[in-house]
C-alpha positions in Angstrom: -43.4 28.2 32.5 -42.9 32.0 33.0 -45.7 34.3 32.2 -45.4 36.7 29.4 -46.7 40.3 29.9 -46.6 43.5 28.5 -43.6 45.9 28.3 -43.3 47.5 31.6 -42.6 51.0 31.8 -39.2 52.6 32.6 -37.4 49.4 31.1 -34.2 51.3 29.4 -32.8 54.7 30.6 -33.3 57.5 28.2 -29.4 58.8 28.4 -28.4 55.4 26.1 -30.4 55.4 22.9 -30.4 52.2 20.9 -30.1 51.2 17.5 -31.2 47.8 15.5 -32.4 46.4 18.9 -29.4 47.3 20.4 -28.1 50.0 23.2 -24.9 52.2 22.4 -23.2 53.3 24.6 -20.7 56.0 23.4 -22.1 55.1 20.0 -21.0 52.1 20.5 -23.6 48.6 20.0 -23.4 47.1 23.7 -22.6 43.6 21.4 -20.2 45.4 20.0 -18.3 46.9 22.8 -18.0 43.7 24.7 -16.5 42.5 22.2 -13.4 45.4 22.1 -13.8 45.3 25.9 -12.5 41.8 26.0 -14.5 40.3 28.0 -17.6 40.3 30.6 -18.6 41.8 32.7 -17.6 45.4 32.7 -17.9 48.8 33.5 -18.7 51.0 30.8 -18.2 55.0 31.0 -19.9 56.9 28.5 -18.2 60.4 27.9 -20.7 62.2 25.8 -23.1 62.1 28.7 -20.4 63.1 31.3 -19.4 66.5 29.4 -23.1 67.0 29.2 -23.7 66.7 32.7 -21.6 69.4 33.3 -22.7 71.5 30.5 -26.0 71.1 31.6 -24.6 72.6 35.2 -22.6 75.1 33.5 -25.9 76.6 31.9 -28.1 76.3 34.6 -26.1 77.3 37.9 -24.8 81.0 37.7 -21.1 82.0 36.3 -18.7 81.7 39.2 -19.9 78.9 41.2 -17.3 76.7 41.7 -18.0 73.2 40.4 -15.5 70.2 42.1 -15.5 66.5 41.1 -15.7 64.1 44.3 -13.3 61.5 43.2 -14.6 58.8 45.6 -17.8 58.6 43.6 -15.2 57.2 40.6 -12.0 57.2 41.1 -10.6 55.4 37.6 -7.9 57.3 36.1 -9.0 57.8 32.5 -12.8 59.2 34.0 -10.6 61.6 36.0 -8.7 62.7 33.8 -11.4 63.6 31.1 -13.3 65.2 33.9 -10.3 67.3 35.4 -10.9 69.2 32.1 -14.3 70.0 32.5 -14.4 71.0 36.0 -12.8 73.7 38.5 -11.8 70.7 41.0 -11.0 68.1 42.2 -11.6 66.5 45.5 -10.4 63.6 47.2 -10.7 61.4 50.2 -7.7 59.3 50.4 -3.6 59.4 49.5 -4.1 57.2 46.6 -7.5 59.2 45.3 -4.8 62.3 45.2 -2.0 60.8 43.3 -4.5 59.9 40.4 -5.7 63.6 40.8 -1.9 64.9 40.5 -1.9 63.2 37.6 -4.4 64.4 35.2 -2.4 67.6 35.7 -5.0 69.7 37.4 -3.7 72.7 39.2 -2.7 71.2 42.8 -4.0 74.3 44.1 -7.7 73.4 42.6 -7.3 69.9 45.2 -9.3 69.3 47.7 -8.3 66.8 50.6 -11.2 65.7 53.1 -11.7 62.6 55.3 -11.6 61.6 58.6 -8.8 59.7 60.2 -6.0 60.9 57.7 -2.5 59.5 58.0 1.0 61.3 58.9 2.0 60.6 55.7 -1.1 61.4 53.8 -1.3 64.5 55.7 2.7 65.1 54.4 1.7 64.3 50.9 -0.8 66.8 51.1 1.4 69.4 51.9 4.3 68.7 49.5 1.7 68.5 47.1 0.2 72.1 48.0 -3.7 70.9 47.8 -6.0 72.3 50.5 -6.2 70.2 53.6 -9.9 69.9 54.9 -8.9 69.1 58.0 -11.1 67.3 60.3 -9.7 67.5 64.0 -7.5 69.4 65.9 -4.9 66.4 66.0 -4.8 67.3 62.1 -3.7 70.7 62.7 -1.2 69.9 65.0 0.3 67.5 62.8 0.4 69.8 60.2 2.0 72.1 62.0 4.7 69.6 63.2 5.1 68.9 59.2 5.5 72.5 59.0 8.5 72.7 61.7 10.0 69.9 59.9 9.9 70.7 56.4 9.0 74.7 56.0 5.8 73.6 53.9 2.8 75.3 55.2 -0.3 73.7 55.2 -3.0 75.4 53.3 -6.3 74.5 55.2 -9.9 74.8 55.4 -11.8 73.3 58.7 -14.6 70.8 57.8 -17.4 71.5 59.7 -20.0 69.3 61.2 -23.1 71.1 61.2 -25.7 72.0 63.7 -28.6 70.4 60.7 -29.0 67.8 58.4 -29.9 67.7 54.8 -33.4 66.3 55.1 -34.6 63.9 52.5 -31.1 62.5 52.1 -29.9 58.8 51.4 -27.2 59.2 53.6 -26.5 61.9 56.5 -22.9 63.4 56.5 -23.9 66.2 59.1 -25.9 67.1 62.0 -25.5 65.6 65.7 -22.7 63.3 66.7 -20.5 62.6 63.6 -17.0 61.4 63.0 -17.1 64.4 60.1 -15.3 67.4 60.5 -15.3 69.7 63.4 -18.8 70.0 65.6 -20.1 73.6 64.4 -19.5 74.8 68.2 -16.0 74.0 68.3 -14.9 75.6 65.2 -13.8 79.2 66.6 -11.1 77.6 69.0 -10.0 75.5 66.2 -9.7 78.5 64.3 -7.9 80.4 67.1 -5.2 77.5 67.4 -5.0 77.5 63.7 -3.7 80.8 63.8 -1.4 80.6 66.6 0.2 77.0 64.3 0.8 79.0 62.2 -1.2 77.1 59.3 -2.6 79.2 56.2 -6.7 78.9 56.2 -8.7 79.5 53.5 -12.2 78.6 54.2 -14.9 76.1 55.3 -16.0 73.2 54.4 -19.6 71.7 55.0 -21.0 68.3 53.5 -24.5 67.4 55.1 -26.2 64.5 52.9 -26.3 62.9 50.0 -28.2 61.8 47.4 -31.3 64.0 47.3 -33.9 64.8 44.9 -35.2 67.4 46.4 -35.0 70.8 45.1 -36.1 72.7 48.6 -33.9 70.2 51.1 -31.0 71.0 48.7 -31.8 74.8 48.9 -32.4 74.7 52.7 -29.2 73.1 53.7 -27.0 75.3 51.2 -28.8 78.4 53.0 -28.1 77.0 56.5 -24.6 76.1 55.5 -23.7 79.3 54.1 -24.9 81.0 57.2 -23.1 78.9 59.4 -20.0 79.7 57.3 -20.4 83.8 57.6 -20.6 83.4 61.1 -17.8 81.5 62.2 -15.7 83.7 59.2 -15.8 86.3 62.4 -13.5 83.8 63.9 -11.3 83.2 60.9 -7.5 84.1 61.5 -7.2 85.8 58.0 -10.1 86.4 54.9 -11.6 83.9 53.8 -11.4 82.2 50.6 -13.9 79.6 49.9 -17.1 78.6 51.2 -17.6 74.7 49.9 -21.5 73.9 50.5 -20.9 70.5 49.7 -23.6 68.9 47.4 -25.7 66.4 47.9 -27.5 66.1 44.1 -29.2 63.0 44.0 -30.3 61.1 40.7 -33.3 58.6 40.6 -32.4 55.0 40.8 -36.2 53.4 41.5 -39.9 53.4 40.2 -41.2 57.1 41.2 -38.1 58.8 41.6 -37.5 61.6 39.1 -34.5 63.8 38.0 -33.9 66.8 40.5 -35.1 70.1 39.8 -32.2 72.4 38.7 -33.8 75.6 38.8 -34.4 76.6 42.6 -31.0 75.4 43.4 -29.9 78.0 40.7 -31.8 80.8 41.6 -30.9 80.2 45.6 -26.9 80.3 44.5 -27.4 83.1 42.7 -28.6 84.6 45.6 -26.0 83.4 48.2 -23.4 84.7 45.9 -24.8 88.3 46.0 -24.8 87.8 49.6 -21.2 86.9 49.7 -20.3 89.8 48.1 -21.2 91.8 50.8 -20.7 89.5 53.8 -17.9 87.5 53.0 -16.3 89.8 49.6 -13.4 87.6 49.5 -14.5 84.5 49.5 -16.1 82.4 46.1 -19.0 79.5 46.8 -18.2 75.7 46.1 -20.1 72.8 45.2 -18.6 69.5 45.5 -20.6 67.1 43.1 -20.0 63.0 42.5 -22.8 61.0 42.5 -24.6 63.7 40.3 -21.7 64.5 37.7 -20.9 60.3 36.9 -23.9 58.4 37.9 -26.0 58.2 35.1 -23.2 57.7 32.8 -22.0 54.6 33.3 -23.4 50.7 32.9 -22.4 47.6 34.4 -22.8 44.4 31.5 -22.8 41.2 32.3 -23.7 38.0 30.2 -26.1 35.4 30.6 -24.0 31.8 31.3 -27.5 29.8 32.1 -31.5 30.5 32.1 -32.7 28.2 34.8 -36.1 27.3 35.7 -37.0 26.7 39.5 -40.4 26.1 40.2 -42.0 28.1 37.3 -39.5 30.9 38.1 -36.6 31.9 35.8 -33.3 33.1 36.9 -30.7 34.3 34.6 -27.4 33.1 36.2 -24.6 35.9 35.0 -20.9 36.0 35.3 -21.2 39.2 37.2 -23.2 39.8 40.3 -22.7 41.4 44.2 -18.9 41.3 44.1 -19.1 43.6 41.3 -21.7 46.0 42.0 -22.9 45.6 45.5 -25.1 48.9 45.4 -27.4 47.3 42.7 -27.4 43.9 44.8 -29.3 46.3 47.5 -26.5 45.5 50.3 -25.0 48.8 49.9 -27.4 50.6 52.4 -30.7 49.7 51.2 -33.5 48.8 54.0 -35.9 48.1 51.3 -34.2 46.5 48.3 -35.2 47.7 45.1 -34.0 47.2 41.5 -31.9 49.4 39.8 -32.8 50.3 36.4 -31.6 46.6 34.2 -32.4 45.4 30.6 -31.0 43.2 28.1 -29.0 44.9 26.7 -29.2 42.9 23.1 -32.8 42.8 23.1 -34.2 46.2 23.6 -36.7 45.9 20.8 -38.5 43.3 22.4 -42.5 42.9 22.8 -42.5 40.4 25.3 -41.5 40.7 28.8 -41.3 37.8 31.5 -40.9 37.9 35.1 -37.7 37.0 35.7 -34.8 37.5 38.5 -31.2 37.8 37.6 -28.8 36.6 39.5 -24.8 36.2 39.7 -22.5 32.9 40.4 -21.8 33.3 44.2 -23.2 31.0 47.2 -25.4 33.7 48.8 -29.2 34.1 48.1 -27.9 38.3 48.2 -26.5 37.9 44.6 -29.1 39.4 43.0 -28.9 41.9 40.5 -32.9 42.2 39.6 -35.7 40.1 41.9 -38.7 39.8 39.8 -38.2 42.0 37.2 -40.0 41.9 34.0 -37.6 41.7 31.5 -37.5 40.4 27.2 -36.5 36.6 27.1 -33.3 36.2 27.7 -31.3 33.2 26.5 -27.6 32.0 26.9 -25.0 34.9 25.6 -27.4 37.8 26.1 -25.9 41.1 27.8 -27.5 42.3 31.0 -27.3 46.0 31.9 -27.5 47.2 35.2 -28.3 51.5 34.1 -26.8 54.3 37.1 -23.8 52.7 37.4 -21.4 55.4 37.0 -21.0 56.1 41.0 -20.1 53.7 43.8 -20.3 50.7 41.7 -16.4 49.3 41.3 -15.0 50.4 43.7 -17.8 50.2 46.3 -17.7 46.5 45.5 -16.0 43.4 47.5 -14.3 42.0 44.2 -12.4 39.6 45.7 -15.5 37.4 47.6 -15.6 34.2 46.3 -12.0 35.0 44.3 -14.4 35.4 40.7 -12.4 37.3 38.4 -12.5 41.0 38.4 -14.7 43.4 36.4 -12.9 45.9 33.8 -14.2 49.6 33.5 -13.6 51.4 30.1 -14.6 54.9 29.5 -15.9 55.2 25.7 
């Protein structure tokens, strides 16, 4: 049989409070909300937490910093939507990312369009639309131009830069050295020039060197860098600038001795870079494009316990969800080292007893996991499992059709 232990620490996530043993999510008993979802497993959006994200950003960066939603960290409509009205922005990363953006009414002007490898048509799209083009090559600008001859549109742009740095400490590098993002740092000021002679209306500069970082000073250091990098090539700029986008890169914890990132030197270093715009660059206002750190911690995955199986004095809870649905928390979506995301049972959070147990979906690959040895409260048939930091990368991200299980829902409560 399993053994029984004490409760480990860091079981539930503070954001979702509980009630009569229960977690609510959007004041909502997790029993409960299955239940009005329809079925497992799901996604489950809670929007309390997202409007407090961004008050809590609202409060703590200084007054005219520019705050944009990165769609591709969770694209569903209805989270859109509610979150077009609490931010400046929006940005996207693909045709079908902007058309859910158009449609929260947000100010097309207010869009963002980056990505490598964009199509002719979502480059046209673009510019019917009127969102800002962060283009990513010189074929884009030439295309853009073409578009231009064709239709009369013109393009509004900014160049995406690849840096000359990288965001150190970050989960994933999006600048620095050879990249297939945006324009090498060295090459920008005969973009620029052949921007001007297109014809093309720029606006600024984009720069996006990591993600997913918990550190205050990396975060500091590569917005300092970037801005920097942004004054200087401004000299090359065929008209003012308007916008400096420092990307982001806010990471939130996901494992054992992570913690929540330090706001305040990030604060206090955009204050400064804003006086310094003033000065240098008086036209043009500062950016930060956040995903990850606006949605993440909002949002749960729940699946339910079909069988608790023994195997050699090991229990697995066997769920109806598993990698197809959230392939980041399986540890196949770029972890070296897999680790377990935040989980509990969801129906049981009052519980005194723990066992060591590993939860696991219904596909034929030894990857579905969604916990590996996790102490968790006894679990039995029917019980909810909650996977917590699940608001970013999780659907989407997924391969929902492996194994042809039926698909996940996502509601935003």
């Amino acid at each position: 049989m399993s053994e029984t232990r004490t409760p480990p620490r860091h079981v539930e996530m503070s954001q979702f409070p509980h009630e009569g043993g229960e977690l609510l999510v959007g004041g909502i008993p997790l029993s409960r909300l299955a239940a009005r979802v329809g079925q497992t497993p799901f996604y489950a959006y809670d929007r309390g937490l997202l409007a407090a994200r961004v008050d809590t950003l609202r409060s703590t960066l200084p007054a005219g910093i520019q705050l944009h939603y990165a769609m591709k960290a969770n694209p569903m409509p209805a989270l859109v939507s509610f979150m077009a009205r609490l931010v400046d922005g929006l940005d996207v990363a693909s045709g079908r990312e902007l058309r859910v953006a158009l449609d929260t009414g947000m100010d097309p002007s207010e869009i963002s369009f980056a990505g490598p490898g964009k199509s002719l048509a979502e480059l046209e799209q673009a510019v019917a639309s009127n969102v800002l083009l962060n283009i990513e090559s010189a074929r884009e600008a030439r295309l853009l131009s073409d578009i231009g001859e064709r239709t009369g549109w013109v393009a509004r742009v900014a160049v995406r830069v690849n840096p000359d740095f990288e965001l150190k400490s970050s989960g994933m590098k999006m600048g620095g050295g050879p990249k297939q993002f945006g324009v090498d740092a060295e090459s920008v000021p005969a973009l620029l020039a052949e921007i001007g002679q297109l014809g093309l209306q720029f606006e600024g500069f984009h720069l996006y060197a990591g993600s997913q970082n918990l550190r205050a000073e990396s975060i500091v250091e590569a917005q300092r860098k970037s801005f920097e990098l942004c004054v200087r090539l401004a000299e090359s700029a065929p008209s003012e600038v308007k916008s400096f986008n420092l990307g982001g890169g806010f990471g939130i914890p996901y494992f054992p001795g992570e913690g929540h990132l330090d706001l305040a030197p990030v604060a206090d270093n955009l204050a400064q870079l804003q006086q310094e715009a003033a000065g240098k660059a008086p036209g043009a206002h500062l950016v930060i494009e956040l995903g990850r750190y606006l949605v993440g911690e909002a949002g749960v995955y729940v699946a339910r316990v079909v069988e608790r199986k023994l195997s050699r004095g090991h229990v697995y809870l066997v769920t109806d969800g598993g990698m197809h649905h959230h392939l980041a928390a399986s540890g196949n979506f770029g972890q070296v080292i897999r680790k377990n995301y935040p989980v509990a049972i969801g129906n049981r959070m009052r519980a005194g007893e723990t066992e060591n147990v590993s939860v696991v979906g219904p596909l034929c690959t030894p990857l579905d996991l969604l916990a590996d040895k996790m102490d968790l409260p006894p679990a039995q048939e029917g019980d909810l499992v909650v996977v917590f930091q699940s608001g970013a990368y999780g659907f989407t991200a997924s391969p929902r059709d492996f194994l042809s299980h039926p698909q996940p829902l996502e509601v935003l409560v």
